[in-house]
TORTORPA-917460 format. One record per residue (C-alpha): y negated, z negated, x; residue number from 1; residue in three letters. Coordinates in nm, 3 decimals. Each point is the difference from the previous one (the first is absolute). Layout:
<recs>
Y/Z/X/NUM/ALA
...
</recs>
This chain:
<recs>
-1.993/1.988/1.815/1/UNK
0.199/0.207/-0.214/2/UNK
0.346/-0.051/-0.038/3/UNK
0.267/0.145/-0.226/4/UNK
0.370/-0.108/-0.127/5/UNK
0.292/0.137/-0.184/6/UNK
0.311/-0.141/-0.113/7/UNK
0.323/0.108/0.038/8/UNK
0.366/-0.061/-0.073/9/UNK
0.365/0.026/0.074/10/UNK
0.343/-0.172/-0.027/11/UNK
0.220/-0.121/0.289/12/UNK
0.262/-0.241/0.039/13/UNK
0.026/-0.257/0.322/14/UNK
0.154/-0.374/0.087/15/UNK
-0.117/-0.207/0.241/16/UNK
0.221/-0.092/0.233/17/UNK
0.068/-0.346/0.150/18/UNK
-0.200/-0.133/-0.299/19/UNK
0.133/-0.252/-0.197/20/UNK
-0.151/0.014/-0.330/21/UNK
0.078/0.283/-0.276/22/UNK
-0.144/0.280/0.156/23/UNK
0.252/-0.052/0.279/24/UNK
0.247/0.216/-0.266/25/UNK
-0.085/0.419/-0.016/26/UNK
-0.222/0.100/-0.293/27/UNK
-0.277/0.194/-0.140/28/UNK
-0.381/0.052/-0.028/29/UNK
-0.232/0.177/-0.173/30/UNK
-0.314/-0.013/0.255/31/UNK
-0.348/0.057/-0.031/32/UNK
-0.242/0.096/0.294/33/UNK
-0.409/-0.018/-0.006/34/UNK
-0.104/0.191/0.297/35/UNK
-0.389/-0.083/0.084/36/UNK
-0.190/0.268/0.223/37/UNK
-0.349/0.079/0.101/38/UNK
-0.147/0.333/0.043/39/UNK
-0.035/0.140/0.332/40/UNK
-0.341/-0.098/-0.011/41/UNK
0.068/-0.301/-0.208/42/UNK
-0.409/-0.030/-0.047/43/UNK
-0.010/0.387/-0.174/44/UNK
0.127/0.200/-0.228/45/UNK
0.122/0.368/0.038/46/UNK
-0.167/0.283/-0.150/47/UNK
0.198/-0.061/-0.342/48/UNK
-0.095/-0.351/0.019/49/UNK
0.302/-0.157/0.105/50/UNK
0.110/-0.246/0.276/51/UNK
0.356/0.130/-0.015/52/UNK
0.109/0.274/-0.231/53/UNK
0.347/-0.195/-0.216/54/UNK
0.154/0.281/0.048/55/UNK
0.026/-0.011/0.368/56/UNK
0.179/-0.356/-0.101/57/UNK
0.260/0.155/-0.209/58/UNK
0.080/0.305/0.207/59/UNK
0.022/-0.177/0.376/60/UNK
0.113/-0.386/-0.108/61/UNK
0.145/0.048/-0.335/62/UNK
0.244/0.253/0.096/63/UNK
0.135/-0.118/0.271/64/UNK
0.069/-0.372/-0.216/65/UNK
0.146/0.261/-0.244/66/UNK
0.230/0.179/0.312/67/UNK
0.055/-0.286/0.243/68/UNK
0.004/-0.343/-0.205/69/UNK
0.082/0.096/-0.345/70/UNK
0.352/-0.119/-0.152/71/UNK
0.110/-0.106/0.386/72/UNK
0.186/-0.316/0.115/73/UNK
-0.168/-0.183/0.264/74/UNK
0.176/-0.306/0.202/75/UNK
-0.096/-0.092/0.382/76/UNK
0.141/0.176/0.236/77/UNK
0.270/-0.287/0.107/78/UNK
0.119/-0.059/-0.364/79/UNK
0.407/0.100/-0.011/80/UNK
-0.044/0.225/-0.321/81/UNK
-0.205/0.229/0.232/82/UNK
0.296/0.150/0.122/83/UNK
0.220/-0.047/-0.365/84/UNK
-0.293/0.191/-0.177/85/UNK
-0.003/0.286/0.288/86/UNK
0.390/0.074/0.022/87/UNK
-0.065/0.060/-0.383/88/UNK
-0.233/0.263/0.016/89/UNK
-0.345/-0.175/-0.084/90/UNK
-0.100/-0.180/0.313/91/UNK
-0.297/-0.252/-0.062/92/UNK
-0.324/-0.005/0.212/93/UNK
-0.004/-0.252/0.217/94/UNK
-0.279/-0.261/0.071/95/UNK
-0.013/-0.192/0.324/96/UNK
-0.040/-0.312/-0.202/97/UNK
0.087/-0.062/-0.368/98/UNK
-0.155/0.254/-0.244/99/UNK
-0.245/-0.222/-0.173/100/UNK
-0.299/0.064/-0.184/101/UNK
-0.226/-0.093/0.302/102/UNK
0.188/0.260/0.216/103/UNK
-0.057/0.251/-0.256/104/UNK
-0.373/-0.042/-0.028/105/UNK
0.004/0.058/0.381/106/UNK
0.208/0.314/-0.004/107/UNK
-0.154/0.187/-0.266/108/UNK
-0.361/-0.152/0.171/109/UNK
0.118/0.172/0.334/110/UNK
0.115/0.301/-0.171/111/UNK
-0.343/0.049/-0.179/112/UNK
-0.129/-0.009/0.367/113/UNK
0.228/0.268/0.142/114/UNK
-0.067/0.217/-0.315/115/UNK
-0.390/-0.041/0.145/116/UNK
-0.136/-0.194/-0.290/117/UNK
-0.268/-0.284/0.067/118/UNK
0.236/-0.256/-0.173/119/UNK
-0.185/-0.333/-0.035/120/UNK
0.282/-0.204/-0.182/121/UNK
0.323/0.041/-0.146/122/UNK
0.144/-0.210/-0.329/123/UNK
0.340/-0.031/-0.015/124/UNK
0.160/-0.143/-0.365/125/UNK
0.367/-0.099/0.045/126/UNK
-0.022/-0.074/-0.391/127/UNK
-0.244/-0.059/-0.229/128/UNK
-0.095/-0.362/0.123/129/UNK
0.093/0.057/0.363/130/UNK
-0.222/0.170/0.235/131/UNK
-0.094/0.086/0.383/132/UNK
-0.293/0.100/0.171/133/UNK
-0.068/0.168/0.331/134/UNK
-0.316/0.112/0.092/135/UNK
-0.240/0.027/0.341/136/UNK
0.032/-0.253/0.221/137/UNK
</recs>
């Protein structure tokens, strides 16, 4: 089975609501994302001997991190600065739970899907030392 990854990264700021340790106080991140995929025939290559070309990576996943996650606030979707940060102009996105790293690996692992990629598992680094994982269940 061939398989292929690339990394990727971006910089967002989020709390988590409700929480009670120092996280619970809005801040920033400077993430890094290892998106895993196989080939569409994850047991060939294509005629230039690739599983998946990196490029395809970069153009479909990488921009829209770039366009959609990039330098963006994220806080659930019942947390009161929601509404402070919207009547100011730069309204968050909104997670139906807290925006941690786990729900991160899931997003950008469902967003690989939708962009048609064979994604086999998404790595999710908060920090250096602080990482998520979601991959096929």
């Amino acid at each position: 089975m061939f398989s292929v990854a690339r990394v990727f990264s971006f910089s967002y700021g989020h709390r988590l609501y409700r929480y009670e340790g120092k996280c619970r106080r809005l801040h920033g991140h400077n993430a890094r994302v290892r998106v895993e995929v196989q080939g569409e025939d994850c047991a060939a290559l294509d005629d230039q001997g690739m599983a998946l070309d990196f490029v395809k990576l970069k153009d479909t996943l990488g921009r829209w991190l770039d366009e959609s996650l990039d330098h963006r606030v994220f806080l659930a979707r019942e947390d009161p600065l929601v509404p402070l940060l919207t009547d100011a102009g730069d309204p968050p996105i909104c997670f139906d739970g807290n925006p941690t790293a786990e729900a991160f690996a899931k997003l950008i692992y469902d967003r690989a899907l939708e962009e048609g990629l064979n994604v086999v598992r998404v790595d999710f680094w908060e920090t250096d030392k602080c990482r998520a994982t979601y991959s096929r269940p």
